[in-house]
C-alpha positions as CSV (number, residue, x, y, z in Angstrom):
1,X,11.4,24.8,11.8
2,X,12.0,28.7,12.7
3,X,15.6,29.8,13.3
4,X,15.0,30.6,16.5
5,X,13.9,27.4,17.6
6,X,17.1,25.6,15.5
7,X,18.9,28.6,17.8
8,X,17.6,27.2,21.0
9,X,18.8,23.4,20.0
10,X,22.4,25.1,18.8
11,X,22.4,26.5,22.4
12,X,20.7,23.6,24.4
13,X,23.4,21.3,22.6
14,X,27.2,23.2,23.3
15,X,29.5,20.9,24.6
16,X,28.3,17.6,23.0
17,X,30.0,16.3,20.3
18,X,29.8,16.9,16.8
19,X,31.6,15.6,13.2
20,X,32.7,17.7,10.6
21,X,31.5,16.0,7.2
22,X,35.1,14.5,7.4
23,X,34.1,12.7,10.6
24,X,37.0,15.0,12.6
25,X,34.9,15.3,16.2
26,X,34.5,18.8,17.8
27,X,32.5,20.6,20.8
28,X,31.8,24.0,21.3
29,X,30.6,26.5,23.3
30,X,28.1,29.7,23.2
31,X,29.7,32.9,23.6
32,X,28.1,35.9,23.4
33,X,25.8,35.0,20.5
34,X,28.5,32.8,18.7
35,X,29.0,29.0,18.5
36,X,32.8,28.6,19.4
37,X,34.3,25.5,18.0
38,X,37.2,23.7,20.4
39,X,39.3,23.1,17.1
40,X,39.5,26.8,16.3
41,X,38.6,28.9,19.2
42,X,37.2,31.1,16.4
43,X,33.6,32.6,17.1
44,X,31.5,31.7,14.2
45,X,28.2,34.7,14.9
46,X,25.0,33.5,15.1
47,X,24.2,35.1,11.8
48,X,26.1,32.9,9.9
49,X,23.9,29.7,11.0
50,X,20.8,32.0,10.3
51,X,21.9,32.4,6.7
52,X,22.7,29.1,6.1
53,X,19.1,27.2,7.6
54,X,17.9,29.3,4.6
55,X,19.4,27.3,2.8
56,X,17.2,23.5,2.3
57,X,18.9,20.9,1.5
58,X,22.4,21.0,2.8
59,X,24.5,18.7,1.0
60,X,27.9,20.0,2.2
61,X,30.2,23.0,3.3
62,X,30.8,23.7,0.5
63,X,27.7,24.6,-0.6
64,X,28.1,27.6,2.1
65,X,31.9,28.1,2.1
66,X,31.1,31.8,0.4
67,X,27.9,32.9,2.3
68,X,29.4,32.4,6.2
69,X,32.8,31.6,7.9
70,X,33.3,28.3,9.4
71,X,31.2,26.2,7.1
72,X,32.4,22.8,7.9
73,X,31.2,23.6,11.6
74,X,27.9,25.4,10.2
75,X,27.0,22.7,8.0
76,X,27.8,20.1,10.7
77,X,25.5,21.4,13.1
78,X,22.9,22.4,10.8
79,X,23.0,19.1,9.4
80,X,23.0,17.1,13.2
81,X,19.5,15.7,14.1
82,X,19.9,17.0,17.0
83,X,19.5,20.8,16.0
84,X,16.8,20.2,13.0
């Protein structure tokens, strides 16, 4: 699948909920090119999902925690069937 199609399902998706890999449920929302978790209010840019679908298979945040910010919500998303 092309980025910009797991993108679209990223944007088509904000405001359902998601699980971090420790099962703690979250929403967000799409701000100016950024997924914005409701646990952190912290924008995590669109980048750092593009950097980590490079990355086949995920097998956990931590596996990303040095290549983007927020990985527990990266990875969580990435991972969702919903988005891939």
């Amino acid at each position: 699948m092309k980025f910009q199609e797991i993108w679209n399902n990223i944007i088509n998706h904000a405001g359902e909920q998601f699980f971090t890999k420790t099962n703690l449920p979250f929403t967000y929302s799409i701000v100016n090119n950024s997924v914005v978790p409701d646990r952190t209010k912290y924008p995590l840019a669109k980048s750092n999902f593009e950097k980590a679908a490079e990355i086949t298979p995920l097998e956990g945040p931590g596996q990303i925690n040095n290549l983007v910010r927020g990985p527990a919500y990266v990875y969580a998303i990435l991972t969702d069937k919903r988005i891939r």
